[in-house]
C-alpha positions as CSV (number, residue, x, y, z in Angstrom):
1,X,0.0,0.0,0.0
2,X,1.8,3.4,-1.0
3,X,1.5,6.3,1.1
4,X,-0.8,8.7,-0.7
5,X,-3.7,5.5,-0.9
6,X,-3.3,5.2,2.5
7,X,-3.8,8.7,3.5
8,X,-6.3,8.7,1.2
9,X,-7.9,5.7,2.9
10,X,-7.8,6.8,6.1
11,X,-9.4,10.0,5.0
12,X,-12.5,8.1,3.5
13,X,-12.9,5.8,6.2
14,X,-12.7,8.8,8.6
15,X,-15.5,10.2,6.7
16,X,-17.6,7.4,6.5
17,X,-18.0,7.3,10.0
18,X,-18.6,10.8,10.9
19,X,-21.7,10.1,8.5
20,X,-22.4,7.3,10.2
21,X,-22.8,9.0,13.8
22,X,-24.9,11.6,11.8
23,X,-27.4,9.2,10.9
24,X,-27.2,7.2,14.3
25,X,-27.8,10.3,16.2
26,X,-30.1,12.0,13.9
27,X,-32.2,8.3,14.0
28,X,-32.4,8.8,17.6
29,X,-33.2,12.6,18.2
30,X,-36.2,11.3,15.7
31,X,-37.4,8.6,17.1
32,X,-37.2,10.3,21.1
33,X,-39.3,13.1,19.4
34,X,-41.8,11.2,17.9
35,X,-42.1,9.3,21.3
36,X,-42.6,12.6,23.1
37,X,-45.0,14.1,20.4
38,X,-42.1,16.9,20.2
39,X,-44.0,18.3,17.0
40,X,-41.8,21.1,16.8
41,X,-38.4,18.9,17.0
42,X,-40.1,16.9,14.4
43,X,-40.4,19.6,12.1
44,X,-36.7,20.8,12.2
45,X,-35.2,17.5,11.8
46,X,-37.8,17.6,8.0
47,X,-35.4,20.2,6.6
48,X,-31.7,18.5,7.2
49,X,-32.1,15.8,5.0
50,X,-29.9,17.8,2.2
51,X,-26.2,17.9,4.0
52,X,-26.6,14.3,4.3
53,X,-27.0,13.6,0.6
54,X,-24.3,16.0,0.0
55,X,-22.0,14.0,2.0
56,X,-23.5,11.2,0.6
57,X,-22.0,12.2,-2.9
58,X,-18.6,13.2,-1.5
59,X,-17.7,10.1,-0.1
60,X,-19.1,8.1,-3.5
61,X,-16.8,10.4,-5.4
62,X,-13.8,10.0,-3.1
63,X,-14.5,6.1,-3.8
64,X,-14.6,6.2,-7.5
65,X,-11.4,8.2,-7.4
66,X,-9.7,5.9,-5.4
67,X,-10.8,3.1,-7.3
68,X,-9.8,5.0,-10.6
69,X,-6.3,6.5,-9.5
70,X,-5.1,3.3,-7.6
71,X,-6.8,0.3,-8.5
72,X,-6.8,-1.4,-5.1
73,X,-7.1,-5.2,-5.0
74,X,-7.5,-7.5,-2.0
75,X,-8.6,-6.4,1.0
76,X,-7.7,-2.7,-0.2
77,X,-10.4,-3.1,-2.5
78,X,-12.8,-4.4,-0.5
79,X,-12.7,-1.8,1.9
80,X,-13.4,1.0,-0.9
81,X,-16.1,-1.8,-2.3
82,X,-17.8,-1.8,1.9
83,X,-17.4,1.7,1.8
84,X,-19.5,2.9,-1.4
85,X,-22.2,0.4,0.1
86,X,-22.2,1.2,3.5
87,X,-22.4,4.7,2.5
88,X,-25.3,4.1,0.3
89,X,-27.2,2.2,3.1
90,X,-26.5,5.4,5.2
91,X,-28.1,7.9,2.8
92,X,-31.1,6.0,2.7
93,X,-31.1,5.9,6.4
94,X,-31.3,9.1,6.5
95,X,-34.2,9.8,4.2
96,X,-36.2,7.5,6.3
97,X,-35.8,9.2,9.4
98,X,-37.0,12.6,7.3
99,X,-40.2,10.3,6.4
100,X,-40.7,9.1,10.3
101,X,-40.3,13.0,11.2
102,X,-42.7,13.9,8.7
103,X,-45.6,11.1,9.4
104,X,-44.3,12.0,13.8
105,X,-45.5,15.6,12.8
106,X,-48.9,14.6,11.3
107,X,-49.1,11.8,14.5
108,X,-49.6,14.1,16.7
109,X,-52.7,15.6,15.7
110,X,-54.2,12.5,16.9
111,X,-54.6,10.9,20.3
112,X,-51.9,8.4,21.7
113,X,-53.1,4.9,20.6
114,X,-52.3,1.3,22.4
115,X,-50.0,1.0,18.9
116,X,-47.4,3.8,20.3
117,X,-45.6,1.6,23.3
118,X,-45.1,-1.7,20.5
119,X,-44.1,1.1,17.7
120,X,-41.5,3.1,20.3
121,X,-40.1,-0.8,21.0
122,X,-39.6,-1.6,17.4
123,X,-38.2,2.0,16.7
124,X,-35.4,1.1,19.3
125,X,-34.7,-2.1,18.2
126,X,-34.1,-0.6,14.9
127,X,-32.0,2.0,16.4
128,X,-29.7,-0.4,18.2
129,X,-29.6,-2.3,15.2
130,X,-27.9,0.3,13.5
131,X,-25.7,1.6,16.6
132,X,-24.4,-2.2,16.7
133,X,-24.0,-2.2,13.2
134,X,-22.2,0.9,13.1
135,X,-19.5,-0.4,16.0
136,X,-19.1,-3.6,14.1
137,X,-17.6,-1.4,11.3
138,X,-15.7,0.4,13.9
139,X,-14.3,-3.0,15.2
140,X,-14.0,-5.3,12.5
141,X,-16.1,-7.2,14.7
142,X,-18.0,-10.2,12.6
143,X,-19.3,-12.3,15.7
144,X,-21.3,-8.4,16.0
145,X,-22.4,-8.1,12.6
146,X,-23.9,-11.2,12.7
147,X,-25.8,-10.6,15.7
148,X,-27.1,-7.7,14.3
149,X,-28.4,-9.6,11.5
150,X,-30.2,-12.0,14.0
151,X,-32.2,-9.0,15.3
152,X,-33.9,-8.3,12.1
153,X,-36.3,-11.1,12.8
154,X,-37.6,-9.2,16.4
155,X,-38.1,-6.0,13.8
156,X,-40.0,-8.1,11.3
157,X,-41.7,-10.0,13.7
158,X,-43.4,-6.1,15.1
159,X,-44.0,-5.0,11.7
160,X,-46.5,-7.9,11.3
161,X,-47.7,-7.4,14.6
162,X,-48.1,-3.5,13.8
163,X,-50.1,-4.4,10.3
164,X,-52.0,-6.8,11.6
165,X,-53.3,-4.8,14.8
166,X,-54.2,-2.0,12.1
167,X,-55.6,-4.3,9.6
168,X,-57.9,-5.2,12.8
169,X,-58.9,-1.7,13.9
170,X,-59.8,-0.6,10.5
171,X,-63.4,-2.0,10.1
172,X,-65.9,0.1,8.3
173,X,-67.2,1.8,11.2
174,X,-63.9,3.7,12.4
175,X,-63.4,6.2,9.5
176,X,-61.9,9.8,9.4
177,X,-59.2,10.8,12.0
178,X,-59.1,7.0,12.7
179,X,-58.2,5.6,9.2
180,X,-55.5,8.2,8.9
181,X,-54.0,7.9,12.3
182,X,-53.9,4.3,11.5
183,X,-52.7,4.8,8.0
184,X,-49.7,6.7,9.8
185,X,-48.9,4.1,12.5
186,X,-48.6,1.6,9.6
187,X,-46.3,4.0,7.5
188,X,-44.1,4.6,10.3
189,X,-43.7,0.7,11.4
190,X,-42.8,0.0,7.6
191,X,-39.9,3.0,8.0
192,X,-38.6,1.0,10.6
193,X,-38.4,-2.2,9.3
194,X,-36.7,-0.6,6.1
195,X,-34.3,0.6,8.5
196,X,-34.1,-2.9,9.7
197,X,-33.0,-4.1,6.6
198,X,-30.1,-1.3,5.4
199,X,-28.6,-2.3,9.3
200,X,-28.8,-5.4,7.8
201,X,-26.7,-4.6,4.7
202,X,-24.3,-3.2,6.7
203,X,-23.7,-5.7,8.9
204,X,-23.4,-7.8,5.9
205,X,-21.2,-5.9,4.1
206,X,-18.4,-5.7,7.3
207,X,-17.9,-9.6,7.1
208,X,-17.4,-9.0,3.1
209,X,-14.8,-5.9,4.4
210,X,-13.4,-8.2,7.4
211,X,-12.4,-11.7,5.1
212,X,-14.0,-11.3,2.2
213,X,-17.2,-13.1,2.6
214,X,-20.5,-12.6,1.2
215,X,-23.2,-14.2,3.2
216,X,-26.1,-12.3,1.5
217,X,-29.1,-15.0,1.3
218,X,-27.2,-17.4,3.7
219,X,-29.1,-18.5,6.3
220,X,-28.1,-17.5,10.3
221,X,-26.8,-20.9,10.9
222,X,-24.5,-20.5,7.8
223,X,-23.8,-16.9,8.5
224,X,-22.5,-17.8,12.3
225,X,-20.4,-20.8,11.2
226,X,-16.4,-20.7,11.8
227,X,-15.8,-21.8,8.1
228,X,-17.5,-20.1,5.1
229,X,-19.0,-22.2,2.5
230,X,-18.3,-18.3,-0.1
231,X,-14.8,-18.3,-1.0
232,X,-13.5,-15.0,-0.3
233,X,-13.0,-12.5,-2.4
């Protein structure tokens, strides 16, 4: 590894992570304030969604360029490979939590529900889900990443719960306010579980940074095994 590709990876993975505890933090100030009915919160957290996608691009440039000027192989690649994903998975954290802030705002016009405590519990499952991903990164940690990956069941498991519950309440006679509060609480529980997933895809994507291995579409028992049936990269 020359000097100036190291520099220049250091650089990019310092960025990376400043994104990512962006969109951590910015997940959780989002989800407290939807907890608290914080309307006002809510609507300020609506208009940041552009710095992230302008870091977004940055770091997808820096990665092209790195990829262009040095043509990393190995691990070297895989890293710049992690990192254009990763970062992708990030942006699109972020827009979600814009969407969650949005449908919080509109939330709060209606009375607190019995859906609120199971939505707040899948929100921070979600939100761990990405903090643990996040420190896997951090830590090169696999045995993390793939607990991470366990979790998404619990966050599936609520979003059926969620739907179902709604599916329930909306009978013909509960119309108006109802429907739409309803509508909202639905909307919100699929935001999570999409944010579910992209912790997912991270967590994935440090085992490909880490050895190499792309465990995509493996089951958990695969995924936690010693030896890899994917030859690495």
């Amino acid at each position: 590894m020359n000097v100036i590709f190291a520099r220049e990876s250091e650089l990019l993975k310092e960025a990376i992570l400043r994104l990512a505890g962006e969109v951590e933090w910015r997940l959780a100030e989002v989800l407290r304030a939807t907890g608290n009915r914080d309307k006002e919160a809510l609507l300020s957290w609506m208009e940041l969604d552009s710095e992230i996608d302008e870091r977004e691009v940055l770091i997808e440039e820096e990665c092209l360029k790195i990829l262009a000027l040095h043509q990393p192989v190995a691990k070297d690649l895989r890293f710049v490979v992690a990192v254009l994903k990763i970062n992708n998975d990030l942006e699109r954290i972020g827009d979600i939590v814009v969407n969650i802030a949005d449908r919080g705002v509109r939330l709060t016009a209606f009375p607190v529900t019995e859906f609120q405590d199971k939505l707040l519990r899948m929100g921070r499952v979600a939100r761990e889900m990405v903090k643990e991903s996040l420190d896997s990164l951090i830590t090169h940690d696999v045995k993390k990443a793939i607990a991470v990956i366990a979790r998404d069941d619990e966050v599936d498991r609520l979003n059926v719960e969620i739907i179902q519950a709604v599916i329930a309440r909306a009978t013909p006679g509960n119309t108006g306010a109802m429907t739409e509060s309803l509508i909202l609480i639905h909307s919100i529980a699929r935001d999570l579980e999409r944010i579910g997933d992209h912790a997912t895809n991270i967590a994935e994507d440090v085992a490909y940074l880490v050895d190499g291995t792309i465990i995509r579409h493996k089951s958990l028992q695969a995924k936690g095994e010693n030896q890899w049936h994917t030859k690495p990269c």
